[in-house]
DOLUM-81157 format. One line per field, with one value per residue (C-alpha): x, y, z; chain; residue in one letter; residue number from 1. Coordinates in nm, 4 decimals, always signed. Example, Ala and Ser with C-alpha at 12.3 -4.5 7.8 and 13.67 -1.06 7.14 Angstrom:
% residues 2
X +1.2300;+1.3670
Y -0.4500;-0.1060
Z +0.7800;+0.7140
chain A;A
res A;S
n 1;2
END
This chain:
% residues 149
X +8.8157;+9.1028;+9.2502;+9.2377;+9.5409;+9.7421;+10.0224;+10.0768;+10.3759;+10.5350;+10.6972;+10.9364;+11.1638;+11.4628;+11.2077;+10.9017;+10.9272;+10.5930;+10.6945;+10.5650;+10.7764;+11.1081;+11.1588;+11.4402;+11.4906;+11.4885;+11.7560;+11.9360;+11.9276;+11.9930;+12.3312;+12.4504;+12.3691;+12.6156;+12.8994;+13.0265;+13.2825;+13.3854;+13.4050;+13.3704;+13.0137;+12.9388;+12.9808;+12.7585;+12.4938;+12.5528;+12.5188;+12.8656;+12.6355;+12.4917;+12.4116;+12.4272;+12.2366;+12.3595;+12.2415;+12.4769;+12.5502;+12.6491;+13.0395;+13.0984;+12.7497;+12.6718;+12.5792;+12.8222;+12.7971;+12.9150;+13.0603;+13.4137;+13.3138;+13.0521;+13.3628;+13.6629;+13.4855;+13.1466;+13.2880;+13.5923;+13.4127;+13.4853;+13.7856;+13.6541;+13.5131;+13.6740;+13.3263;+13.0711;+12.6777;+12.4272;+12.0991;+11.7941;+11.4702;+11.2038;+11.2229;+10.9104;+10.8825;+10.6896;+10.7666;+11.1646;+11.2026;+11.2821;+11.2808;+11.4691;+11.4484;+11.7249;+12.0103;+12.3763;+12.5309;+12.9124;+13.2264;+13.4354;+13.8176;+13.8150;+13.6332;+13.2707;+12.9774;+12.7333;+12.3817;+12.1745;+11.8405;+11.8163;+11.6251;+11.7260;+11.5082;+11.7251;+11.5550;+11.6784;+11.6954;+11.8191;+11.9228;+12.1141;+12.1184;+12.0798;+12.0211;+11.9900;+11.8476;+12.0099;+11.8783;+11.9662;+11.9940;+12.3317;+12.3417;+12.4444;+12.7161;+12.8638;+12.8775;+13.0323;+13.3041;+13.3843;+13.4076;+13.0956;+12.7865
Y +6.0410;+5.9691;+6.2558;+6.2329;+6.4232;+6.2491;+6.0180;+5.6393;+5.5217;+5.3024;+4.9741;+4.7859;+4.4721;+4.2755;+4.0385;+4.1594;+4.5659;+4.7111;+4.9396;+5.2450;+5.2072;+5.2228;+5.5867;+5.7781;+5.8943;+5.4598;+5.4176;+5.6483;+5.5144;+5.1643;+5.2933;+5.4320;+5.0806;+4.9104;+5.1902;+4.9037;+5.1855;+5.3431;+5.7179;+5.8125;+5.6506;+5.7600;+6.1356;+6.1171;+6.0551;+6.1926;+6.5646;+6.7798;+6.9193;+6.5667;+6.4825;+6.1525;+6.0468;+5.7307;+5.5375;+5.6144;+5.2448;+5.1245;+5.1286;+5.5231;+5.5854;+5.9910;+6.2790;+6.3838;+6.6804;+6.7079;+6.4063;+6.4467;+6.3742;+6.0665;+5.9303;+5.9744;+5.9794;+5.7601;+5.4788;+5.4607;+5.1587;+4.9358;+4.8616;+4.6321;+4.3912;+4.1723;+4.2275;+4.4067;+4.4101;+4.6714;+4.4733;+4.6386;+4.4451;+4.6847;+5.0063;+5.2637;+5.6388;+5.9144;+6.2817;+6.3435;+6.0529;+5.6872;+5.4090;+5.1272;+4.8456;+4.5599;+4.3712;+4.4464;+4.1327;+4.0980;+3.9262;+4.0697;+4.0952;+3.8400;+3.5784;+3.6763;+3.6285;+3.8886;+3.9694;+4.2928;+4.4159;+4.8145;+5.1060;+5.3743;+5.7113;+5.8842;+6.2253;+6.3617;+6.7240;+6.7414;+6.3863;+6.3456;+6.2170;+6.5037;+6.3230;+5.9731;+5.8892;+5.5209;+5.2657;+4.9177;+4.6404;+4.6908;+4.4129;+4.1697;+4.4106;+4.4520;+4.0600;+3.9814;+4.3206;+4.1671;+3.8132;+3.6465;+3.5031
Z +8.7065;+8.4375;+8.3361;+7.8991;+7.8311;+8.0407;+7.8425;+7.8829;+7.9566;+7.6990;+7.7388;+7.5969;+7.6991;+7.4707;+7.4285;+7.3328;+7.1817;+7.0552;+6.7434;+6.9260;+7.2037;+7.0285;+7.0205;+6.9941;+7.3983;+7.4712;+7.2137;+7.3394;+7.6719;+7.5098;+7.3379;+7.6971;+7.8247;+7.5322;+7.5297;+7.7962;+7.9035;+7.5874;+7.6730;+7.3183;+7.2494;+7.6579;+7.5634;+7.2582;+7.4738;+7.8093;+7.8189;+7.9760;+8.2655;+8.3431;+8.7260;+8.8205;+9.1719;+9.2792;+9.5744;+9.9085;+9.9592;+9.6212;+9.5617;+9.4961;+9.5713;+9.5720;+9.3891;+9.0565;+8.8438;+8.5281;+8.2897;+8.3769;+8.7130;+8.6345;+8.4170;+8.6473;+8.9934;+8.9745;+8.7030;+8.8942;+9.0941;+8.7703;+8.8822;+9.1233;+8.8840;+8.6249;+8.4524;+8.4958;+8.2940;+8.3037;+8.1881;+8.1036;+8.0770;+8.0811;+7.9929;+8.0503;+7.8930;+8.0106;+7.8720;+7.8906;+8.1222;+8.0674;+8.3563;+8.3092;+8.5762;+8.5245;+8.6527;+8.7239;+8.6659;+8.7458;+8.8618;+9.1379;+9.0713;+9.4268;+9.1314;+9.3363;+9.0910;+9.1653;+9.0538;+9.1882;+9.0337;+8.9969;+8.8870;+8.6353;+8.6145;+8.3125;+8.2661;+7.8702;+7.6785;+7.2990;+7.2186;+7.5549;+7.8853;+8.1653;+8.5068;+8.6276;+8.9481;+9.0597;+9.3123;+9.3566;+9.5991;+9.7122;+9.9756;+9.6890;+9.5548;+9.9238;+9.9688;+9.6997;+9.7331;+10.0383;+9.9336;+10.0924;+9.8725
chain A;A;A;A;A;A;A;A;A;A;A;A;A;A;A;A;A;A;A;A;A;A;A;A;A;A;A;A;A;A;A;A;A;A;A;A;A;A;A;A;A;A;A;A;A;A;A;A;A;A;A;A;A;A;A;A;A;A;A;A;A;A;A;A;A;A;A;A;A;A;A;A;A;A;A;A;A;A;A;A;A;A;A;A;A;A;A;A;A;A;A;A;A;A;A;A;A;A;A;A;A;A;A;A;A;A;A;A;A;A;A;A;A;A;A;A;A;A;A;A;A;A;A;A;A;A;A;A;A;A;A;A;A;A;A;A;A;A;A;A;A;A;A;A;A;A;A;A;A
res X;X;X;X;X;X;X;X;X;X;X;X;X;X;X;X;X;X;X;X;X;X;X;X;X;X;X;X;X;X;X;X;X;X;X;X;X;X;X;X;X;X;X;X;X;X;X;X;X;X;X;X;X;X;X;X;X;X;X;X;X;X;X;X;X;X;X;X;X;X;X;X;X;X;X;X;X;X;X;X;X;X;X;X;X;X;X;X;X;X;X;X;X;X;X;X;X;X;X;X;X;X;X;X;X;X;X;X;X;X;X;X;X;X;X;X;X;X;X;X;X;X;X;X;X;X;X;X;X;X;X;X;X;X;X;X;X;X;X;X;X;X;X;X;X;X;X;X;X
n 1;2;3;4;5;6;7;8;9;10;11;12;13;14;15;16;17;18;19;20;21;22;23;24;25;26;27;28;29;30;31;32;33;34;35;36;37;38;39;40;41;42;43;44;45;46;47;48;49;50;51;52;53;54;55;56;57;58;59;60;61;62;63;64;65;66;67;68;69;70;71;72;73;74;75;76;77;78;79;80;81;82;83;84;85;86;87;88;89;90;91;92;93;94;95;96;97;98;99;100;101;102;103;104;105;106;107;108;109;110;111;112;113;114;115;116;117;118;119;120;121;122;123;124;125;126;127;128;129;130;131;132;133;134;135;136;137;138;139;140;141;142;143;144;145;146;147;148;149
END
């Protein structure tokens, strides 16, 4: 038997955003996604006591607490890349959660195209980013780090 109270996720996509679903906790999401590595616009919306959980097998894959440590540590894995995309195309929110499944797109520093679907769970308190919870298909990334398609 559906339970009445419980909430319904809401949807959105670049292409095709009901009204309803553009609430404050996707934007904010949204803005992470287009900082594209500026640390100024990153800490607006990532809390100081943030833990990152990133899957084992993507470059610097691991646990990280705390922003310093996401933004010297985790994002050190940049480096690798000449460029480097974080696509969202749908986005999903239930409660203080947001899921965001997309598509790192990028291009190796070795001139390797590379293009990897993931899954973002962002979990959010007071305007700001608290935890995300990372997997991806990593075999692409790993290919094309090591110079094979």
């Amino acid at each position: 038997m559906p339970d009445d109270n419980a909430q319904t996720p809401r949807t959105s996509s670049p292409s095709q955003t009901p009204s309803a679903s553009r609430t404050s906790q996707v934007e904010i999401v949204r803005r992470f996604y287009g900082a594209k590595g500026d640390r100024e616009v990153i800490r607006s919306v990532v809390a100081p006591d943030a833990e990152w959980d990133v899957v084992e097998a993507f470059p610097k894959g691991g646990v990280y607490q705390g922003l310093d440590r996401i933004l010297d540590d985790f994002f050190g894995f940049l480096s690798d890349f000449r460029e480097f995309q974080v696509i969202g195309d749908e986005y999903f929110e239930a409660e203080d959660r947001v899921i965001v499944l997309g598509r790192y797109v990028g291009v190796t520093n070795g001139g390797a195209a590379v293009t990897s679907r993931f899954a973002h769970v962002f979990t959010l308190r007071n305007g700001q980013i608290t935890r995300l919870q990372q997997t991806c298909d990593t075999l692409p990334i790993a290919r094309a780090l090591e110079g094979r398609d």
